[in-house]
Structure formats: structure tokens, C-alpha cells
C-alpha angles and dihedrals in degrees: 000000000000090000085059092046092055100044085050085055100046094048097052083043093052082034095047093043092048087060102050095033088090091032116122097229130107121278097247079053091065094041097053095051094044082051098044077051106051087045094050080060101056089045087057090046083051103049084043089057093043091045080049099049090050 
């Protein structure tokens, strides 16, 4: 489980970080959003663990 959550992670984050790479924003723009994604990510791996512990 915690190998597949990380490679969850890792792919939306490669993923997150291909689409604002070209983006015009500023770079703490993108940093922020590949950041509010990734966390987004680990909320969702957490809710999963939770949902399988009740």
C-alpha cells in the first residue's frame, strides 16, 4: 500500500508539474498549484486509509 501511494503521489505530481511547466504564470504560481495538488493527493490517500480502517 504505501509503495502505490507513493507512486500515486509521484505521477499527479510528474503529471501536475507537465501541465504548469509552460504555464505563464509566476513561478511561486506554479509552485503553489503543483503543491495545492499534490496535497490534494495525500488528502484523498488519507481518506482512502481512514474509509479502509472503518
Amino acid at each position: 500500500m504505501t509503495a502505490a501511494a507513493a507512486v500515486y503521489i509521484a505521477t499527479l505530481a510528474l503529471i501536475g508539474w507537465l501541465a504548469v511547466r509552460r504555464s505563464h504564470a509566476k513561478w511561486w504560481e506554479r509552485v503553489l498549484a503543483l503543491g495545492i495538488l499534490v496535497a490534494l493527493g495525500l488528502l484523498v490517500i488519507a481518506l482512502q486509509t481512514v474509509a479502509k480502517l472503518v
